[in-house]
N, C-alpha and C positions, 0 to 999 in steps of 0.2 A: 067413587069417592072413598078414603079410607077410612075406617074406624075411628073415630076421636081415641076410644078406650083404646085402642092398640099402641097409642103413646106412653103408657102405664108403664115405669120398671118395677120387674117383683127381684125383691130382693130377697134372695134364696142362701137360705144359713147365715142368716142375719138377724138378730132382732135386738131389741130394747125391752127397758123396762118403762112403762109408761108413769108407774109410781113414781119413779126418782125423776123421769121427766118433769113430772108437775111439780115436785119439790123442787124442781133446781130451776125451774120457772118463777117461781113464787120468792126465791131469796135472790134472784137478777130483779125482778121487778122491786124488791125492795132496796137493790143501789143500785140502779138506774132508770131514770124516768123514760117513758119510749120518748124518740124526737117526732114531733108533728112539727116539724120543717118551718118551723116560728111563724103556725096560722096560714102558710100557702097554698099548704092541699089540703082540705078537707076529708073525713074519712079514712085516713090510712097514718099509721107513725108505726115506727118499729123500734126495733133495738139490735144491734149488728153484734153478732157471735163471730167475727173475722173481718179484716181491714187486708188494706194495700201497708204493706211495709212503710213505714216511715212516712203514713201518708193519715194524722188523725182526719182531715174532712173524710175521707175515705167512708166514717162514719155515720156521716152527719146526714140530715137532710135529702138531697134528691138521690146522694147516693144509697140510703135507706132502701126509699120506696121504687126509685130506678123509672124507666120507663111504664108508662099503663095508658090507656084508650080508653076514652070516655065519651058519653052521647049528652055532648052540651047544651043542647036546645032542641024544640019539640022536630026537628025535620030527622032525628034519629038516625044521626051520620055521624059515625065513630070518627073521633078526631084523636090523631097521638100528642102525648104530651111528653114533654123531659125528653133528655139526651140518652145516646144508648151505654150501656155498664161495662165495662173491659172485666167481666167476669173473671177472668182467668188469674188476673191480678190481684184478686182477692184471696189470702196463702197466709197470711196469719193469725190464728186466735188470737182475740181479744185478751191480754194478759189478767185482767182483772176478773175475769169466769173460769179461768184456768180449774179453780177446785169446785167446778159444778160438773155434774153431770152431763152436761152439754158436751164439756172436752173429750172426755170420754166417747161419747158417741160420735165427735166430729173426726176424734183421732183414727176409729174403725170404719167410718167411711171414706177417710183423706187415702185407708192403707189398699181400700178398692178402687177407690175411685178419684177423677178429676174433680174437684167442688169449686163452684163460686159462690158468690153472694151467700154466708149463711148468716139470717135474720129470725128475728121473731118476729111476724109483721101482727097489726092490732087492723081489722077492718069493719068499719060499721056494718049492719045488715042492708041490705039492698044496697050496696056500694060496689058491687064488683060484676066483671062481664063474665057468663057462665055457660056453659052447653044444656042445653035442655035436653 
């Protein structure tokens, strides 16, 4: 069986500054409210740092929070929920974050690497499935 941890990328000669992260956290969350998918899922809303071109639901709702697996009832059998995300289509910043911090680091990871989905997700505590 393999290491779970061995799925980890270290990103080498890379970094951030986490100050300006959190400042540019803090003035997104003050023009834009996260979407909780109008009351569907409980638990999770985000806020999407990049869409599908010419595609706003791209934003919205399930494409948010995407697929996830939840243990619905007491017989503790993960069941999937939501459709799967054509990550790959996801290629353009959000123009209205453009002057945060976020661009910036999205621009120096776009110049390494492939990105989809990039979000801020919001999750309650005990909401999510985890490796022990």
């Amino acid at each position: 069986m393999m290491n779970e941890l061995n799925n980890f990328v270290k990103l080498r000669n890379l970094g951030f500054n986490i100050h300006l992260m959190r400042a540019a956290f803090r003035r997104i969350t003050k023009i834009q409210d996260f979407d909780h998918a109008e009351g569907k899922v409980k638990y999770i809303s985000g806020i999407s740092l990049n869409k599908i071109p010419n595609d706003n639901k791209s934003t919205k709702g399930k494409n948010i929070w995407g697929r996830y697996w939840i243990k619905p009832d007491q017989t503790g059998k993960e069941v999937e929920r939501a459709d799967p995300i054509n990550e790959g289509a996801y290629t353009e910043f959000v123009s209205k974050f453009d002057d945060t911090y976020f661009k910036y680091v999205y621009d120096c990871l776009s110049k390494k690497y492939l990105l989809g989905r990039v979000r801020i997700l919001k999750k309650e505590p005990m909401s999510t499935l985890s490796w022990h």
